[in-house]
C-alpha positions as CSV (number, residue, x, y, z in Angstrom):
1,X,178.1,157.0,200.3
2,X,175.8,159.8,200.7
3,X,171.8,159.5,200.4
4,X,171.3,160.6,196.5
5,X,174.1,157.6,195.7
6,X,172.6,155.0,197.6
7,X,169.1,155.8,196.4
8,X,170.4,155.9,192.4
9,X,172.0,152.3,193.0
10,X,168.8,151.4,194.9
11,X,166.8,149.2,192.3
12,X,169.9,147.9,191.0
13,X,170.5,146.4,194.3
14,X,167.0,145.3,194.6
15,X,167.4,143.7,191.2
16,X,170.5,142.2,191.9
17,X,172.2,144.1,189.2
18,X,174.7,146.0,190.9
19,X,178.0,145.3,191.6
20,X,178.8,143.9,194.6
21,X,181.3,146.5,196.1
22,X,177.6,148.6,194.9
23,X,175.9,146.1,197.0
24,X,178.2,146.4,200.0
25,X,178.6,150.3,199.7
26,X,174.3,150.5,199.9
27,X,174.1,148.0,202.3
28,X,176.6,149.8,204.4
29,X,174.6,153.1,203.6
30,X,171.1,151.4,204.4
31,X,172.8,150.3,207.9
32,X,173.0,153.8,209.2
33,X,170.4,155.8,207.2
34,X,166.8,154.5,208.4
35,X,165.4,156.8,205.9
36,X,167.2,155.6,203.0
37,X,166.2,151.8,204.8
38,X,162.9,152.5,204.9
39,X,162.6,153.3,200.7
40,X,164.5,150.1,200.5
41,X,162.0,148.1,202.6
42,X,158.8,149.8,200.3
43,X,160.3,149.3,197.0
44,X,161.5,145.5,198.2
45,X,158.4,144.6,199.2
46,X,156.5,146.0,195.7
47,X,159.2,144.1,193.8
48,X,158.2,141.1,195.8
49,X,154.4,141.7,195.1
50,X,155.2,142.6,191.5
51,X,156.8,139.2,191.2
52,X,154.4,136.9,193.2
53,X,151.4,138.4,191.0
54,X,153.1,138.2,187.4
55,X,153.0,134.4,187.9
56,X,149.1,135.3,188.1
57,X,148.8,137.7,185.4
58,X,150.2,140.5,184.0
59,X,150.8,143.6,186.6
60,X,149.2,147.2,186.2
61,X,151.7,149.6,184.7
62,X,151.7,151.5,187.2
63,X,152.7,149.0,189.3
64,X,155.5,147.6,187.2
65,X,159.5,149.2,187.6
66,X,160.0,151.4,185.2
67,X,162.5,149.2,183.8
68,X,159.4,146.4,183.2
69,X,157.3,149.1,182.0
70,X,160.0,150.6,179.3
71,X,160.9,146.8,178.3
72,X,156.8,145.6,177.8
73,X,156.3,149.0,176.3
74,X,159.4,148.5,173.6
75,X,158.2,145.0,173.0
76,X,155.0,145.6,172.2
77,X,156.5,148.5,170.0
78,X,158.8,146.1,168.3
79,X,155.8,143.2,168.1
80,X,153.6,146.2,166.1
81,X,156.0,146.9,163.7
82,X,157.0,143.4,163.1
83,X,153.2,142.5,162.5
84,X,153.1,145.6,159.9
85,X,155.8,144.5,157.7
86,X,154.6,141.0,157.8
87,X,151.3,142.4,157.0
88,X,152.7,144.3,154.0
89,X,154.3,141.4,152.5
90,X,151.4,139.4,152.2
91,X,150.5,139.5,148.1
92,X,146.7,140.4,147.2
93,X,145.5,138.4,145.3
């Protein structure tokens, strides 16, 4: 497993969404690539931060995975719309 593959499975592994013969395969890569460790160890440690402070309140976006980010942003999207139609079916009376 070359660089560009480990770093593409990255927050899947961080996540814990990856396969596990993924898993192995980064770990494997992370082993012997310090650089490639060293992205792991950042982007670990914000997940970690990410999680301890959403038990607190809601994270900045720009602090948020872009998964989180495209998920809140969609729910919110999806919450709007919801809030429209409801709004629309209300009679006037």
């Amino acid at each position: 497993m070359n660089c560009q593959e480990a770093l593409s499975l990255l927050y899947d592994v961080i996540d814990k969404e990856a396969s596990e013969i993924d898993a192995r395969e980064v770990e494997k890569h992370l082993k012997n690539c310090q650089d490639c460790a060293g992205v792991y160890r950042l982007e670990q440690s914000v997940n970690e931060l990410i999680k301890r402070s959403s038990s607190l309140r809601t994270p900045a976006p720009e602090l948020m995975p872009s998964r989180a980010r495209s998920s809140i942003s969609l729910t919110k999207s999806i919450g709007r719309t919801a809030g429209r139609k409801q709004r629309r079916q209300i009679p006037f009376v």
